[in-house]
Backbone as CSV, one residue per row, in Angstrom:
resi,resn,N_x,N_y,N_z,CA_x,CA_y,CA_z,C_x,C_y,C_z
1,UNK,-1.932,-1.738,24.894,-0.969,-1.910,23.812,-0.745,-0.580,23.084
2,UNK,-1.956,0.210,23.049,-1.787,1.251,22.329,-0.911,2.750,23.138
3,UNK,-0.853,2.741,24.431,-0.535,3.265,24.905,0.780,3.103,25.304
4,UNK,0.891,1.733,24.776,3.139,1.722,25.024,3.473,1.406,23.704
5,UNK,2.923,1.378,22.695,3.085,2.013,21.091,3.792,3.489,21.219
6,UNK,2.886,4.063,21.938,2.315,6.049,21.048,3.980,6.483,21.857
7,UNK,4.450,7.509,21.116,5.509,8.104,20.996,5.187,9.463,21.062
8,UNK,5.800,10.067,21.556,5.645,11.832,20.723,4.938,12.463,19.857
9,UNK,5.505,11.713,18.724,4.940,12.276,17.260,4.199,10.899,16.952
10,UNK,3.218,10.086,17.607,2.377,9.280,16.964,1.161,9.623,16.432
11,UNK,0.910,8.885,15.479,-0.386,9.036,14.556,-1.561,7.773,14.818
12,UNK,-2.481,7.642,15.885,-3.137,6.387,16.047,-4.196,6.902,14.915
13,UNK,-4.190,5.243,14.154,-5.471,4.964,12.897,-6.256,4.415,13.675
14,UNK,-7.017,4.513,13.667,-8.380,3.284,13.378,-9.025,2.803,11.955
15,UNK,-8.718,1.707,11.367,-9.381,1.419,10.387,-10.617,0.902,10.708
16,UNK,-11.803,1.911,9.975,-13.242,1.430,10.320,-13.852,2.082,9.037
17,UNK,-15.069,1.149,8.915,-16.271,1.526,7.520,-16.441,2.917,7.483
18,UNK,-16.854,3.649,9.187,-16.988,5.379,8.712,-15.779,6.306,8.919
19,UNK,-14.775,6.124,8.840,-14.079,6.862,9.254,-13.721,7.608,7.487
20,UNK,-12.503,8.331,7.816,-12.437,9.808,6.279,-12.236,8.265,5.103
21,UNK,-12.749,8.250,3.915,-11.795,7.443,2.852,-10.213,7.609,2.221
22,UNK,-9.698,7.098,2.584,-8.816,6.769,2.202,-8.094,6.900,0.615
23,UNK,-7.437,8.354,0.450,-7.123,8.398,-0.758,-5.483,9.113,-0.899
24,UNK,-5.187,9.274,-2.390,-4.073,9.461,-3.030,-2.929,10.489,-1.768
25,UNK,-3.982,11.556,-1.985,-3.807,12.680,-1.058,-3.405,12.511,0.613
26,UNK,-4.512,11.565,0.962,-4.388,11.383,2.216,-3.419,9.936,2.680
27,UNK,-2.988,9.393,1.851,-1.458,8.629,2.189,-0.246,9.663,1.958
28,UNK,-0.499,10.584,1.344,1.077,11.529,0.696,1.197,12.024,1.931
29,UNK,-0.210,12.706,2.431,0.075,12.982,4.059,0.293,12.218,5.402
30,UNK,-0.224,11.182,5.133,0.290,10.577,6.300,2.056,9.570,5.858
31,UNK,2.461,9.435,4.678,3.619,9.406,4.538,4.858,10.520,5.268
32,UNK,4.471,11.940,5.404,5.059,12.345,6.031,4.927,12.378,7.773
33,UNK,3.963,11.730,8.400,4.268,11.422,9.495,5.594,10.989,10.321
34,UNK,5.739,10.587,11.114,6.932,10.297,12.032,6.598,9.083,12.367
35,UNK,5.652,8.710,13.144,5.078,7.442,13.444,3.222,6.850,13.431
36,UNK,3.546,5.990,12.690,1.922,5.576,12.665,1.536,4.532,13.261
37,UNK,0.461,4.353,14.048,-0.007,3.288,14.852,-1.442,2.964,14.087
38,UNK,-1.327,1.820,13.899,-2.761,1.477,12.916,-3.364,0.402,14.065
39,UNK,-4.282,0.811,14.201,-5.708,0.023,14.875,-6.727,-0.694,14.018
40,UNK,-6.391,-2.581,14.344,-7.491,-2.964,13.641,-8.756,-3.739,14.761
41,UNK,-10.002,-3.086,14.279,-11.229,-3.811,14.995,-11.082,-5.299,14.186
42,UNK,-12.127,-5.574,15.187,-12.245,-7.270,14.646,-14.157,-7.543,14.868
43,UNK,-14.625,-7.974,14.225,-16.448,-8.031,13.908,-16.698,-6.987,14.368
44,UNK,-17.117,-6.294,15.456,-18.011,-5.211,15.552,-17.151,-4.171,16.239
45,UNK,-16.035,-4.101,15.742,-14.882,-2.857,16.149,-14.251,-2.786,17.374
46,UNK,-14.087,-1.425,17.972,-13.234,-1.708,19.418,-13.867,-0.495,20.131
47,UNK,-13.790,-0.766,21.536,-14.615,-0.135,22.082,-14.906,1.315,21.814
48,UNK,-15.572,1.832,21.815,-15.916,3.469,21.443,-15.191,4.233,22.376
49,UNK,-15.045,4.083,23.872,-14.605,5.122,24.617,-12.480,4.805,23.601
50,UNK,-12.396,4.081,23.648,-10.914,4.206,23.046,-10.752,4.901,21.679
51,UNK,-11.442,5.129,20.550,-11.965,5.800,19.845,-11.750,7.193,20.107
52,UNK,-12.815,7.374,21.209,-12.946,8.874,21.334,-11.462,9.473,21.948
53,UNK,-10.799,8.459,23.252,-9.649,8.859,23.682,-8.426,9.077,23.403
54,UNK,-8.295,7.671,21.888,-6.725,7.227,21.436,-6.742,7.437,20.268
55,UNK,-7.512,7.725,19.368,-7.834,7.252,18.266,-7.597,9.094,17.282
56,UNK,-6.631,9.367,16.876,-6.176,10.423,16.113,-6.826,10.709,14.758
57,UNK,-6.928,9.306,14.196,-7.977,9.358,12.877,-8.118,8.226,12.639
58,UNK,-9.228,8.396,11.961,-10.246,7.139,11.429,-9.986,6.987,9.921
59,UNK,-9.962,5.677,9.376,-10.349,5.568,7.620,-10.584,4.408,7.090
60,UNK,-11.514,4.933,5.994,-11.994,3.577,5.443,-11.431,3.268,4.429
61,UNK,-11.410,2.070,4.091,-10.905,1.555,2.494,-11.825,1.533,1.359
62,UNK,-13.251,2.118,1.873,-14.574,1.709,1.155,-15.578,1.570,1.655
63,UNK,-16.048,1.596,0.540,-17.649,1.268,0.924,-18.205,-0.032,0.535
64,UNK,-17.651,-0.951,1.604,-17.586,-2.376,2.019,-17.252,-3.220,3.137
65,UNK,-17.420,-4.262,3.799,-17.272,-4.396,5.075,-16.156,-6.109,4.841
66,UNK,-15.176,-6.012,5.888,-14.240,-7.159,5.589,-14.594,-7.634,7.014
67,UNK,-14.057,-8.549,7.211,-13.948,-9.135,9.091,-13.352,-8.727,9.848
68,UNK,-12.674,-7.910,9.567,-11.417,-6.998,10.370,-10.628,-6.100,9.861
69,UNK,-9.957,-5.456,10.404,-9.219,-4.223,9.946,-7.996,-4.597,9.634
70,UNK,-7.291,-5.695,9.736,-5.656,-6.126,9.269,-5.537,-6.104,8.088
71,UNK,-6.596,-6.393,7.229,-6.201,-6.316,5.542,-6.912,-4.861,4.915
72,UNK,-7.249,-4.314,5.892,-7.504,-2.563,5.783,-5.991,-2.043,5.976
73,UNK,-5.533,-2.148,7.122,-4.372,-2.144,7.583,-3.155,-2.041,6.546
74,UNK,-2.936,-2.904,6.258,-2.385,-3.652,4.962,-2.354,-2.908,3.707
75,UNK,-3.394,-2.426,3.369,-3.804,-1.795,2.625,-3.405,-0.571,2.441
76,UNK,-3.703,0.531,3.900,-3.189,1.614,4.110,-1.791,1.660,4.334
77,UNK,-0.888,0.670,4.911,0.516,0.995,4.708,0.992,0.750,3.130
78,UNK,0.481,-0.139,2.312,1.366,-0.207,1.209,0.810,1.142,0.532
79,UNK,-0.420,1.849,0.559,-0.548,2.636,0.099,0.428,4.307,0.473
80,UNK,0.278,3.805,1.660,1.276,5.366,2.220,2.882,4.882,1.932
81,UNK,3.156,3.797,2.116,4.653,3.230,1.911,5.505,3.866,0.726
82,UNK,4.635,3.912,0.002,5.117,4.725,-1.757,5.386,5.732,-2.200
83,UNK,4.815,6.492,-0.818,4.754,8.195,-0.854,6.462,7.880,-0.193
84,UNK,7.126,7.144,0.886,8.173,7.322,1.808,9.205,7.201,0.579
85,UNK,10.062,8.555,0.622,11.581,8.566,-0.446,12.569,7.129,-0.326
86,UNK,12.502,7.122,-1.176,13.448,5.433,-1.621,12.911,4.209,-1.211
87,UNK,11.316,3.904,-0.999,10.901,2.885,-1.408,10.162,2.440,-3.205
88,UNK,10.068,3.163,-4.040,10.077,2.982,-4.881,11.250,2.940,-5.853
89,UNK,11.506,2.276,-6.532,12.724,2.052,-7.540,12.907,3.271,-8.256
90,UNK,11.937,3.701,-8.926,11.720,5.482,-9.864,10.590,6.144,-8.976
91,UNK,11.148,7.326,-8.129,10.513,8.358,-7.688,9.451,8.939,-8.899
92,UNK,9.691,8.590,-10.075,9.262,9.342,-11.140,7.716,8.326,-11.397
93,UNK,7.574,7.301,-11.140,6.699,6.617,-11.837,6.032,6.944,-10.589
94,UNK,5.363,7.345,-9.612,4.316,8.179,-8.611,3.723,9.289,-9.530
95,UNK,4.314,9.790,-10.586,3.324,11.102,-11.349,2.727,9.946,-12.000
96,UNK,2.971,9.051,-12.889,1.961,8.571,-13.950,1.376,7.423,-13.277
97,UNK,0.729,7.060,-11.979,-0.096,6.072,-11.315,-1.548,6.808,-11.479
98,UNK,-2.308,6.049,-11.451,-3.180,6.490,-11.127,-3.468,7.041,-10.167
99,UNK,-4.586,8.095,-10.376,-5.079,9.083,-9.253,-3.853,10.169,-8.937
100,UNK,-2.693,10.174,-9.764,-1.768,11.121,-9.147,-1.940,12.365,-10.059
101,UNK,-2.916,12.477,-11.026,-3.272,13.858,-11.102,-4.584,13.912,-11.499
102,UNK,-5.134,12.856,-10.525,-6.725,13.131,-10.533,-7.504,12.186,-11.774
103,UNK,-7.116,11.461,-12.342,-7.410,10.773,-13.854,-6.458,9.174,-13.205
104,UNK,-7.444,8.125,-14.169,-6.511,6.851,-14.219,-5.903,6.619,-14.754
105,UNK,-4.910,5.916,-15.120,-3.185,5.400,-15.498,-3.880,5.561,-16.906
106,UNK,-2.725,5.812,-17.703,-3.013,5.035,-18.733,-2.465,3.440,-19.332
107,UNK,-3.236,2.934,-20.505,-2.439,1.208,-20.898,-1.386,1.363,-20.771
108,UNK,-0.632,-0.100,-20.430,0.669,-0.069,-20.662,0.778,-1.538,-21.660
109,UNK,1.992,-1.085,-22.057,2.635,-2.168,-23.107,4.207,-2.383,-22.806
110,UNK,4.278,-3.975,-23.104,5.767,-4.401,-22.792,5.834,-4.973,-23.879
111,UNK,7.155,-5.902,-23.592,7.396,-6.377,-25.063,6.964,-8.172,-25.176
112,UNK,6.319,-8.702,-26.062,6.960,-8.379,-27.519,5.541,-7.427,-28.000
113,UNK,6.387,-6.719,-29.025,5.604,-5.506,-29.638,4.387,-6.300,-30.508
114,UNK,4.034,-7.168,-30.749,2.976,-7.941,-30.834,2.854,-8.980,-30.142
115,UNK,1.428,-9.198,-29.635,1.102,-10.337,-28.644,-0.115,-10.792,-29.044
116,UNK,-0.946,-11.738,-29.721,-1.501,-12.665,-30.836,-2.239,-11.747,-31.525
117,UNK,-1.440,-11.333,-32.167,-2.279,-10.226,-33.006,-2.163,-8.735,-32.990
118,UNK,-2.245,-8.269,-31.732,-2.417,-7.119,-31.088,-1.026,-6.240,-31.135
119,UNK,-1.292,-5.253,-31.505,0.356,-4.618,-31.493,0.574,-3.521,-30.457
120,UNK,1.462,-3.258,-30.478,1.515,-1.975,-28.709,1.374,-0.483,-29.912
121,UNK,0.547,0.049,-29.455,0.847,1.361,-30.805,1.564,2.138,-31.014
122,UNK,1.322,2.443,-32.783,2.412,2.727,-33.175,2.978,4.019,-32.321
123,UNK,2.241,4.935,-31.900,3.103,5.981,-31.229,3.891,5.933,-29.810
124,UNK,3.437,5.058,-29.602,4.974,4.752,-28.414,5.950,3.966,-29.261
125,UNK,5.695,3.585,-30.075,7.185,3.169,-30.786,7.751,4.248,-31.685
126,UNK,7.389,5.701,-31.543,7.813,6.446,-32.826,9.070,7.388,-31.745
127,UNK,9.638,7.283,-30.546,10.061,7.720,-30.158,10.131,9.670,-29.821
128,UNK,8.943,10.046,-30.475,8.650,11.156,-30.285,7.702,11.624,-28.696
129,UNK,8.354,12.210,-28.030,8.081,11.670,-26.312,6.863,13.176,-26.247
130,UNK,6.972,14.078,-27.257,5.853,14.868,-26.865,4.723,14.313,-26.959
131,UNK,4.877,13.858,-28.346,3.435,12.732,-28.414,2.932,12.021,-27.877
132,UNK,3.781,11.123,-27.599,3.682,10.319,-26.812,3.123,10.681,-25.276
133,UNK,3.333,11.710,-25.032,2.866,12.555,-23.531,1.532,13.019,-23.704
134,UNK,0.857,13.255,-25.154,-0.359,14.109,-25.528,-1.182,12.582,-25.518
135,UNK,-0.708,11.332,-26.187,-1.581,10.220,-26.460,-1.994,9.771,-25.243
136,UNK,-0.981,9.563,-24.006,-0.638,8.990,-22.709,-2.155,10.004,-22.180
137,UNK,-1.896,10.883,-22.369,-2.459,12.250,-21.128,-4.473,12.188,-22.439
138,UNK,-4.831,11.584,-23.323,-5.567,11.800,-24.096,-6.462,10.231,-23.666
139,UNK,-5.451,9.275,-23.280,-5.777,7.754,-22.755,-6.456,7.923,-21.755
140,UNK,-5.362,8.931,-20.964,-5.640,8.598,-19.148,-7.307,9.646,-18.768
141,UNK,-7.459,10.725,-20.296,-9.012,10.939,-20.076,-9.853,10.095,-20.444
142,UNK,-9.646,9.370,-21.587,-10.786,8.177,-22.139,-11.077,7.572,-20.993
143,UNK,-9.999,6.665,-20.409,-10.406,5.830,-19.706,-10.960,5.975,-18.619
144,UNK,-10.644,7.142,-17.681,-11.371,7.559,-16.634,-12.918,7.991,-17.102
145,UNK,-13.153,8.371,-17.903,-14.622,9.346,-18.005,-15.274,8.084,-18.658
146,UNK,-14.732,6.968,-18.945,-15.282,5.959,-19.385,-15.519,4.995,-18.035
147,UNK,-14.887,4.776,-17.274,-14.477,3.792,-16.201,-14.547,4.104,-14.905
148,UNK,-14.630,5.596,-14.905,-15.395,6.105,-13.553,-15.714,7.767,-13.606
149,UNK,-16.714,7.764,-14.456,-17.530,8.990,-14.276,-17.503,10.187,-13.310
150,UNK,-17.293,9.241,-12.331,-17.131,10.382,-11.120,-15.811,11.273,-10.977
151,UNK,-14.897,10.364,-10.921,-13.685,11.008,-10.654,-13.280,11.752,-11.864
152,UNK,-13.786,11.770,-13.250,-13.835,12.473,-14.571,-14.434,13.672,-14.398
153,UNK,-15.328,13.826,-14.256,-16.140,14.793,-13.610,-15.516,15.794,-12.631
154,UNK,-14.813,15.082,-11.829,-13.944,15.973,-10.547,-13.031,16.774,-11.246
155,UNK,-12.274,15.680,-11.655,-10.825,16.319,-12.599,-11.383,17.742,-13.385
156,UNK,-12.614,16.770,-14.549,-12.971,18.106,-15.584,-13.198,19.552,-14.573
157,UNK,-13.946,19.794,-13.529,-13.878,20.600,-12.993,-13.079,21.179,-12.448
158,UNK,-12.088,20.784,-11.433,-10.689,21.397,-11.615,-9.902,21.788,-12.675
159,UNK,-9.647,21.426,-14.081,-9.122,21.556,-15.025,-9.352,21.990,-16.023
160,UNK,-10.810,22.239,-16.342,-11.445,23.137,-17.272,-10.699,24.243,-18.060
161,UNK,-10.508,24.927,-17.603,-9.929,26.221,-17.720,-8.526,25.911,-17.995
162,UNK,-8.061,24.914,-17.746,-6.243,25.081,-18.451,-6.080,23.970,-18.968
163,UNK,-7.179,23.031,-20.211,-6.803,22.117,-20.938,-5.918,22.647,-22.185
164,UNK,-5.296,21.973,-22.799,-4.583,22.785,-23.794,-5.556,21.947,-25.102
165,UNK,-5.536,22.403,-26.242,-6.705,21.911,-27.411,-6.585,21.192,-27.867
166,UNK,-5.182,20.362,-27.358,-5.157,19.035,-28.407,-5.550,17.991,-27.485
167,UNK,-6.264,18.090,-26.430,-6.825,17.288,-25.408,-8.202,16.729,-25.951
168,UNK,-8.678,15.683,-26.412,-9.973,15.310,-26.630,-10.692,15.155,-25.442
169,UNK,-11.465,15.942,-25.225,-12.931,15.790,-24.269,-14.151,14.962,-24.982
């Protein structure tokens, strides 16, 4: 099957537990592919010699084990799907997702501007969009260095050196 798939410019996956993890970076790149062929094992994978022969790259979704690779699968196309021009509605909302500059999203708020109690704050309602960019970008550190240490840590090290001072660390 895999061999009257592959094209020219094909890309055979294997989704498996060791293969590279699967991140931000590495869907933007395989979004620019030409063609992708995704391989899913089923309980104890697919044979190794096909692996070594067909198999272009490997990736995992984690560090966790499912019954098969179709909802790995699954996984990795909607993730690369987003990177492909004009499947998203705003090209623009890919900068403020998470992981797209190394930090998680920040809250969001819809309307109504109170919801039992709770109000959306006041500085996204003050229409001042610098601020609003300093609070957003001041969130998206809380919450990461709160919510995953690690990837806070990564960022701070890349970024050290060109925070600007109204950034709370």
């Amino acid at each position: 099957a895999l061999d009257t798939l592959r094209e020219k410019n094909s890309t055979a996956i294997y989704m498996c537990p060791d293969g590279k993890l699967l991140t931000s970076e590495l869907a933007q790149k395989l979004a620019q592919k030409k063609h992708l062929i995704l391989l899913s094992g089923h309980y104890e994978g697919i044979d190794e010699r096909i692996r070594e022969s067909r198999v272009d790259l490997e990736i995992s979704i984690g560090d966790y084990i499912i019954t098969n690779g179709t909802l790995a699968s699954a996984v990795l196309a909607d993730a690369v799907c987003r990177y492909v021009p004009g499947v998203l509605g705003n090209p623009n909302s890919l900068s403020q997702d998470s992981f797209s500059n190394g930090l998680l999203s920040f809250p969001q708020y819809t309307r109504p501007v109170e919801f039992e109690g709770n109000c959306v704050p006041g500085i996204l309602l003050s229409g001042n969009h610098a601020e609003i960019g300093r609070w957003r970008l001041n969130q998206m550190i809380d919450r990461t260095k709160e919510r995953r240490p690690d990837i806070f840590q990564k960022w701070l090290n890349l970024n050290e050196k060109h925070l600007e001072k109204d950034v709370d660390l």
